[in-house]
C-alpha beads as a LAMMPS data file, in Angstrom:
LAMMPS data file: protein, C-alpha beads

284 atoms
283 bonds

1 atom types
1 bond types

-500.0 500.0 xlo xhi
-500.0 500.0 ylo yhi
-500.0 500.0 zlo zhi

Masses

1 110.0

Atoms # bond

1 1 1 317.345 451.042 158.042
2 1 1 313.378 451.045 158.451
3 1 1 311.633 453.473 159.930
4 1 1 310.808 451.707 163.211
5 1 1 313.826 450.122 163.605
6 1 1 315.298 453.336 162.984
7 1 1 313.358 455.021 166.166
8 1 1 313.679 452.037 168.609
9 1 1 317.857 452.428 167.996
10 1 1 317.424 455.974 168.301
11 1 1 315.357 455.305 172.207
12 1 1 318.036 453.415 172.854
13 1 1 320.686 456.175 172.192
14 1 1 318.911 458.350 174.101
15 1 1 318.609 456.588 176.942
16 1 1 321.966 455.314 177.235
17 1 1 323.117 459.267 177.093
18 1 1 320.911 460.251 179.530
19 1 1 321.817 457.927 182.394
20 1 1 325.424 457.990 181.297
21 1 1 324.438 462.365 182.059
22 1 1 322.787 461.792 185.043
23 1 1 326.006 461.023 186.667
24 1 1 328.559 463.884 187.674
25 1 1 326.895 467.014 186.214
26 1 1 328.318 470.107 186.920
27 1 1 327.706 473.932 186.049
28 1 1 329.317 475.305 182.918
29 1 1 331.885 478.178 183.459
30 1 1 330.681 480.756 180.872
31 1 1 332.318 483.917 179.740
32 1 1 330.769 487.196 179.586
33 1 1 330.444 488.656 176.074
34 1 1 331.252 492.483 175.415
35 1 1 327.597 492.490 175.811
36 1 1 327.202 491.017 178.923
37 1 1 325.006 487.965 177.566
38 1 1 326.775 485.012 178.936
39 1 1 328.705 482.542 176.029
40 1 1 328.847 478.800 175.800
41 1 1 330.703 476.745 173.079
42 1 1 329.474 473.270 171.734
43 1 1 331.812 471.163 169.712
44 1 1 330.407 469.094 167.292
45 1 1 331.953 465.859 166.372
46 1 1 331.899 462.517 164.491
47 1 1 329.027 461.481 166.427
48 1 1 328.807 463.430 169.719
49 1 1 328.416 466.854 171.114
50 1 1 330.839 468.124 174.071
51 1 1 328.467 470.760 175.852
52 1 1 328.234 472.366 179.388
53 1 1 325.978 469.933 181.505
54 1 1 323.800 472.638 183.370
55 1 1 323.026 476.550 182.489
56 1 1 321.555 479.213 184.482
57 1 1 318.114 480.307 182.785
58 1 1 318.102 483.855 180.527
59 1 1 320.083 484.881 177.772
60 1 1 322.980 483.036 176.561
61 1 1 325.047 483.036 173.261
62 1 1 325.740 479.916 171.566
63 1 1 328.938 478.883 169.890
64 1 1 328.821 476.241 167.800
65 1 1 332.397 474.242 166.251
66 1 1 331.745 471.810 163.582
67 1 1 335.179 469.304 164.301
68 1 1 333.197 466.595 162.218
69 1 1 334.127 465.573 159.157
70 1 1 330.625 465.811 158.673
71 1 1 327.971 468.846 158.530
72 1 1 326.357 469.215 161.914
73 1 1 324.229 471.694 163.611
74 1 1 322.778 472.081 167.352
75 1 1 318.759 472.010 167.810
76 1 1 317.901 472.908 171.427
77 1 1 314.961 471.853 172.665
78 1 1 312.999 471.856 175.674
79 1 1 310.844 468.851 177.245
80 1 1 307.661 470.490 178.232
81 1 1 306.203 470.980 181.723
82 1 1 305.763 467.618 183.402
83 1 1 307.228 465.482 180.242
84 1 1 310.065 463.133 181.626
85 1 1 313.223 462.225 179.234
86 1 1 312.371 458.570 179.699
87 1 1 308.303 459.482 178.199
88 1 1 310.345 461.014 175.508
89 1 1 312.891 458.366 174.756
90 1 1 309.598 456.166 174.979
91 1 1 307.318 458.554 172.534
92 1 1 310.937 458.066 170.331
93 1 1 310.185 454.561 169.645
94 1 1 306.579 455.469 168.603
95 1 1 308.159 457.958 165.582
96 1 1 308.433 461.529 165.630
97 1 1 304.704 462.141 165.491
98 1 1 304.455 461.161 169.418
99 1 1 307.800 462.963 169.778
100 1 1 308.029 466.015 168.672
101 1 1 304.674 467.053 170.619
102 1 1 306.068 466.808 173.755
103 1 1 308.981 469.709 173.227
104 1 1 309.647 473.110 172.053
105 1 1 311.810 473.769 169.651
106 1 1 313.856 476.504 170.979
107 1 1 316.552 476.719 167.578
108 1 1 320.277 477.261 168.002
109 1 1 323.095 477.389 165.768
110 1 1 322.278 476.178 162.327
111 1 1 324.178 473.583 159.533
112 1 1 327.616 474.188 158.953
113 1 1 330.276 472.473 156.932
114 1 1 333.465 470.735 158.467
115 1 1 335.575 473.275 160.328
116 1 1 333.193 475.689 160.311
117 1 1 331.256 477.654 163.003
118 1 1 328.019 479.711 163.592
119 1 1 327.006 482.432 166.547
120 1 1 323.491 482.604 167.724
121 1 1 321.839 484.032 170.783
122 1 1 318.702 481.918 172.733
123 1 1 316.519 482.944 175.658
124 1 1 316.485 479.840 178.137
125 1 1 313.895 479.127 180.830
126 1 1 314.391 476.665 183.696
127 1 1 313.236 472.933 182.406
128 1 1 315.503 470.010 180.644
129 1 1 317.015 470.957 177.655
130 1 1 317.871 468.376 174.683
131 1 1 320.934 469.235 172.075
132 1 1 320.472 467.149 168.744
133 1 1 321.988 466.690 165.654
134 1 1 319.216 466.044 162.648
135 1 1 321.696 465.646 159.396
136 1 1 321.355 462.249 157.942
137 1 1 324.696 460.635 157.404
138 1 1 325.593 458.843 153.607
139 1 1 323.586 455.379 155.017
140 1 1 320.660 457.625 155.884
141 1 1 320.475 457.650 159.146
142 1 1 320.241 460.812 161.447
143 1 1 323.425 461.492 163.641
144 1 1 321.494 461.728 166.528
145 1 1 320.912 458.097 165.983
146 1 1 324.419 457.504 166.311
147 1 1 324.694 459.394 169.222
148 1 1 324.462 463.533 168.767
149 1 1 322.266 463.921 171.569
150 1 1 323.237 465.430 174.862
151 1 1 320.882 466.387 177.917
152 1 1 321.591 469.986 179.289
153 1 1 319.559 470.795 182.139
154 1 1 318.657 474.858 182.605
155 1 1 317.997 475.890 186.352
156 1 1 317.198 479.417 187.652
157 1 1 319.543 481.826 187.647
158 1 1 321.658 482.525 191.086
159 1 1 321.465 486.389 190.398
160 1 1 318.925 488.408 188.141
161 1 1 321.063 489.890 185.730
162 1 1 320.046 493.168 184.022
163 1 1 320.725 491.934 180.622
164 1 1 319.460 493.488 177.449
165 1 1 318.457 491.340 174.596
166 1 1 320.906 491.409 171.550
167 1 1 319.951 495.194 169.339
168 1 1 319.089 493.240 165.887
169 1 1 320.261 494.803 162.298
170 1 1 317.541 493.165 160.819
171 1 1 314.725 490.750 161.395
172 1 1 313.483 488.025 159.505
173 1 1 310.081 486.464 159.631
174 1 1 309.683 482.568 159.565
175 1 1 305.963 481.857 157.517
176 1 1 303.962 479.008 155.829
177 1 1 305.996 478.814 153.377
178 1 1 308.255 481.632 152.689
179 1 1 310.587 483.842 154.411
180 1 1 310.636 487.883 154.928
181 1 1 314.324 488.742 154.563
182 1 1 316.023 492.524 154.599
183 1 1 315.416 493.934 150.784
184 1 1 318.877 495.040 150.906
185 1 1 321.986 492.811 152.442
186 1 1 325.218 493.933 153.312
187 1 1 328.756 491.988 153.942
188 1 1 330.364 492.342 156.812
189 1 1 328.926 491.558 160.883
190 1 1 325.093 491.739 161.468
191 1 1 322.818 490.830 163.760
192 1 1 319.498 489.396 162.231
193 1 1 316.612 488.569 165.320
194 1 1 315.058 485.753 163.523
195 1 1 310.621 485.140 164.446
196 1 1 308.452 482.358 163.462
197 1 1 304.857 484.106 162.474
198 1 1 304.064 480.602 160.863
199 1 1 302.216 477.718 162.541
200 1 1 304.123 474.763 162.054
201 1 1 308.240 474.352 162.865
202 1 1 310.470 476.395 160.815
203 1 1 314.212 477.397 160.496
204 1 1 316.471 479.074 158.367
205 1 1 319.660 477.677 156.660
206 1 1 322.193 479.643 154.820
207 1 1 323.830 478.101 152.029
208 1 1 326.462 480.027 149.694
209 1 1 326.738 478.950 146.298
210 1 1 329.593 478.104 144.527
211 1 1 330.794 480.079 141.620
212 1 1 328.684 479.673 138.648
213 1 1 326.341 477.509 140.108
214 1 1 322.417 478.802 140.662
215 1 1 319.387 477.544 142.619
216 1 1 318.258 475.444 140.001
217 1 1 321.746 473.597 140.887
218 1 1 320.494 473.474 144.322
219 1 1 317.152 471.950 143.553
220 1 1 318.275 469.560 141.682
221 1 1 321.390 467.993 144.242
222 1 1 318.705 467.948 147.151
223 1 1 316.544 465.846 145.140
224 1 1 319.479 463.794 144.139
225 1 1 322.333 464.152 146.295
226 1 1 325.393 463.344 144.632
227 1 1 329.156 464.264 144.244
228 1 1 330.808 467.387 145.372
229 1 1 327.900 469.796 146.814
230 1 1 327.125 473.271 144.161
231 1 1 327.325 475.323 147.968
232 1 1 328.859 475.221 151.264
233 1 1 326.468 475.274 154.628
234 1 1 327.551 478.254 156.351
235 1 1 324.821 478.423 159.513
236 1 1 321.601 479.536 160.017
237 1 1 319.068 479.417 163.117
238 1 1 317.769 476.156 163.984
239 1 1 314.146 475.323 164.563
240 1 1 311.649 477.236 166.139
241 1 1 308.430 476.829 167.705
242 1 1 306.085 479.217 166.367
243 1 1 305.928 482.074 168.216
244 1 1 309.764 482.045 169.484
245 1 1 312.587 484.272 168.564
246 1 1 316.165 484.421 168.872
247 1 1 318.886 486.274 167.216
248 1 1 321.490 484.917 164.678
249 1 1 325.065 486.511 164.689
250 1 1 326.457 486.314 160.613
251 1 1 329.905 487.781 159.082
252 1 1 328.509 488.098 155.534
253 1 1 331.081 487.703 152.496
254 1 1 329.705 489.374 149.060
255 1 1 328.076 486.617 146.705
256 1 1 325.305 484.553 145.911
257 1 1 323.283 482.515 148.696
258 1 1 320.284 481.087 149.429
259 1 1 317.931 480.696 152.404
260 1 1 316.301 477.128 153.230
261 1 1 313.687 475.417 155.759
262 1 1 314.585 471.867 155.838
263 1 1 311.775 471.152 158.238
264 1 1 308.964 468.375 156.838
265 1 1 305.870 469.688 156.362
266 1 1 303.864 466.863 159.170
267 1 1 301.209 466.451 156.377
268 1 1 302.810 465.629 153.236
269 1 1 306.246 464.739 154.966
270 1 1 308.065 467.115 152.227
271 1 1 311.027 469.517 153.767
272 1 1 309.838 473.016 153.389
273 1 1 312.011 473.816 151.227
274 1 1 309.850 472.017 148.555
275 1 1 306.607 474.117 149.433
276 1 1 308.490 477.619 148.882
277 1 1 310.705 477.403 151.678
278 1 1 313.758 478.548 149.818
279 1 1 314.689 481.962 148.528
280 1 1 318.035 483.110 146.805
281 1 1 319.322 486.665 147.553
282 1 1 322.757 488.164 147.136
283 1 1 325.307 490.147 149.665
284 1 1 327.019 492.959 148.232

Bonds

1 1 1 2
2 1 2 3
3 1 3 4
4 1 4 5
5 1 5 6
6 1 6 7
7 1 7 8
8 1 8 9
9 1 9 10
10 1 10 11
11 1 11 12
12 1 12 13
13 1 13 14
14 1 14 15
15 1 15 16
16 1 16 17
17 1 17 18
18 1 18 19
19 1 19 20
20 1 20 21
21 1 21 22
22 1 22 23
23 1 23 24
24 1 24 25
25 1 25 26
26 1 26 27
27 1 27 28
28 1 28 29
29 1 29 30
30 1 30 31
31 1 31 32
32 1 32 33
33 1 33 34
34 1 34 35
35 1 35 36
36 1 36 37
37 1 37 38
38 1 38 39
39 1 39 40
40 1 40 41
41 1 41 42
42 1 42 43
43 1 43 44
44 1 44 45
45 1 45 46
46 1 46 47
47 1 47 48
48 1 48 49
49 1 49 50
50 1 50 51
51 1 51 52
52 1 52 53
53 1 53 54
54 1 54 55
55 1 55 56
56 1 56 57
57 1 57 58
58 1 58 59
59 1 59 60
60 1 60 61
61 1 61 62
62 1 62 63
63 1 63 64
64 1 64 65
65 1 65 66
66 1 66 67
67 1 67 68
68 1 68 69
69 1 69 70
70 1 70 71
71 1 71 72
72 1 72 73
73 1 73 74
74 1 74 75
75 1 75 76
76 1 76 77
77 1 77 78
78 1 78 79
79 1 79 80
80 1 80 81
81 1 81 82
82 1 82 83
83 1 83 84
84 1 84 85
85 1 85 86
86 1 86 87
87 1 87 88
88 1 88 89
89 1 89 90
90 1 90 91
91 1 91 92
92 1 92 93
93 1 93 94
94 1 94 95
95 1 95 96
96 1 96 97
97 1 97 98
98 1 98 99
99 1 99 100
100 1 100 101
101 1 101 102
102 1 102 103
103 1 103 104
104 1 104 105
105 1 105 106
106 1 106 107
107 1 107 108
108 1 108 109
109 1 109 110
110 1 110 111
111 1 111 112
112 1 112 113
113 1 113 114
114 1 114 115
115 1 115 116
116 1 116 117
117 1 117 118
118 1 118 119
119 1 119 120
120 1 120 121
121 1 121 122
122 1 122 123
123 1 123 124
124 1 124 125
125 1 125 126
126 1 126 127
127 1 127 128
128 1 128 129
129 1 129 130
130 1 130 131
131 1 131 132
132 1 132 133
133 1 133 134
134 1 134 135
135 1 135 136
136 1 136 137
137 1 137 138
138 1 138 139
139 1 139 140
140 1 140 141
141 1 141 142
142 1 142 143
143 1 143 144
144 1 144 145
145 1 145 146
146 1 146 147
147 1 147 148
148 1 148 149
149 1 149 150
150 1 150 151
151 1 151 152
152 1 152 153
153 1 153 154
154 1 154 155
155 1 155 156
156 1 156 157
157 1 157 158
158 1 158 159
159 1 159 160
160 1 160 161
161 1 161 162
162 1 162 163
163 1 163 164
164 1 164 165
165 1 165 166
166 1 166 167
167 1 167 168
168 1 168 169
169 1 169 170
170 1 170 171
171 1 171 172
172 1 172 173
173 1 173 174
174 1 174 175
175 1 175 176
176 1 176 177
177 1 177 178
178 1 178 179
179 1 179 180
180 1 180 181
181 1 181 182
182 1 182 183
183 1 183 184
184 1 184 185
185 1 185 186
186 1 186 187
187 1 187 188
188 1 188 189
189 1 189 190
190 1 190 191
191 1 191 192
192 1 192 193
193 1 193 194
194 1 194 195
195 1 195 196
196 1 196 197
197 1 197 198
198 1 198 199
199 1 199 200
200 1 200 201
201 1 201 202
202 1 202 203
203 1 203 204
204 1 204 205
205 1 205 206
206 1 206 207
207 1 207 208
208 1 208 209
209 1 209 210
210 1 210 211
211 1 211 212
212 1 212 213
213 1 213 214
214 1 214 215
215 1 215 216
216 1 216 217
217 1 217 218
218 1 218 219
219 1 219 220
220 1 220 221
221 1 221 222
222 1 222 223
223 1 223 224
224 1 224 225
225 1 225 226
226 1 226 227
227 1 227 228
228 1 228 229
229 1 229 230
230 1 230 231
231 1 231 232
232 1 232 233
233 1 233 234
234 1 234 235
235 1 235 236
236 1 236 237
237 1 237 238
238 1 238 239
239 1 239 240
240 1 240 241
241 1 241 242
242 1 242 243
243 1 243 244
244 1 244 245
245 1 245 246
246 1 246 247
247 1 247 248
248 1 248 249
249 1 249 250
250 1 250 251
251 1 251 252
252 1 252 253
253 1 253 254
254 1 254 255
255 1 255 256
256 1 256 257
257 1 257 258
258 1 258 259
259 1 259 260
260 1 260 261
261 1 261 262
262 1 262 263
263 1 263 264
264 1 264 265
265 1 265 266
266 1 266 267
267 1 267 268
268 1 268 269
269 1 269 270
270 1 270 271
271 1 271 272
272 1 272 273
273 1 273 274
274 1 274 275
275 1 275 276
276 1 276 277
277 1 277 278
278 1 278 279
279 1 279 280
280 1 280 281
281 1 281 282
282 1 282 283
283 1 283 284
């Protein structure tokens, strides 16, 4: 599919979601955590998200279910002060370049494999959120494209709650074009708070490698994708904005993994990953 065809299909999407969401919304029931930081799940699917319609503003834990027979993750991000969803579906059909401008990429839970899961915790203000899906299918085309975009709209909380933010194991710095991770990782539960000090978009994926296989083996299937993957997509924290934060819940198992910005460089229009964006590291 061409470029702009690809966008003006992708307007279209979007606006077809967001009227269909504009009818019946209704708050999310959320359940308290042990920490008292309210939880929501999102279920992704083959090509669709099922997510609460409307959230009270602060903290809130994120869930997300991969169902798919596909790899899927969950980018929030918020339309900025005064930007409309229809000035975004129509800055869609100009290409990214008009698009992206006009939000904040807030991150959420990361790319995980069919039947897998991932646990991260956001900081929400009041403003209309947007939950997409950026994985390119086998023909090439993003799942959001296909549908894997759902509205969520944040209002003001009812009552102030006196919640801390998530106490982080670790903390690992986003940059132009590395990452700064903990020089010794553990298995087992940890908390990592996860910053972007760079200037441009970043995230972090988490890949685990297969037995034998090294980064080199990594390299060379995202440069040629092909057959059965040398890792499995276990999570990670979605994009951020530079200057946001949010924390990433992980339940380490001992091996060999590696760390990965798929985010393209707006210059050059190469992922990350490609300028130094990916790092290997092990979990005893």
């Amino acid at each position: 599919m061409k470029k702009q065809q690809l966008f003006i299909t992708l307007a279209i999407v979007v606006m077809a979601i967001v009227l269909s969401a504009c009818t019946g919304a209704s708050a999310a029931t959320r359940v308290s955590s042990g920490s008292g930081i309210p939880e929501i799940t999102i279920t992704a699917k083959d090509y669709g998200f099922e997510a609460p319609e409307e959230l009270q503003a602060g903290l809130v834990t994120i869930n997300l279910v991969n169902e798919g027979q596909e790899p899927h993750h969950a980018q929030l991000v918020r339309l900025n002060d005064g930007v409309t969803l229809e000035q975004f579906n129509a800055a869609l059909q100009e290409g990214e370049a008009a698009a992206f401008p006009l939000v904040n990429f807030i991150g959420g839970p990361g790319l995980v494999d069919p039947g897998l899961a991932n646990q991260v915790t956001v900081e929400l203000t009041p403003g209309q959120y947007l939950v997409m899906c950026f994985v390119p299918s086998h023909d090439g085309v993003p799942h959001l494209a296909k549908g894997m975009i759902k509205p969520i709209n944040v209002v003001a909380a009812t009552e102030q709650a006196n919640v801390a933010r998530p106490k982080a194991d670790a903390t690992v710095k986003l940059l132009d074009f590395s990452f700064i991770l903990p020089s010794e990782i553990k298995a087992g539960k940890q908390v990592w708070q996860v910053v972007n000090e760079g200037e441009q978009i970043h995230e972090i994926m988490f890949i685990k490698l297969a037995e034998g296989k090294s980064i080199a083996d990594v390299q060379a299937f995202q440069k040629a994708p092909h057959g059965v993957p040398p890792f499995k997509s276990i999570g990670g924290f979605q994009a951020l904005t530079p200057g946001q934060t949010g924390w990433l819940n992980l339940d380490l198992e001992p091996g060999d993994y590696v760390a990965l910005c798929y985010v393209p460089d707006p210059a050059s229009g190469h992922a990350h990953l490609e300028l130094g964006m990916i790092m290997p590291f092990s979990v005893k």
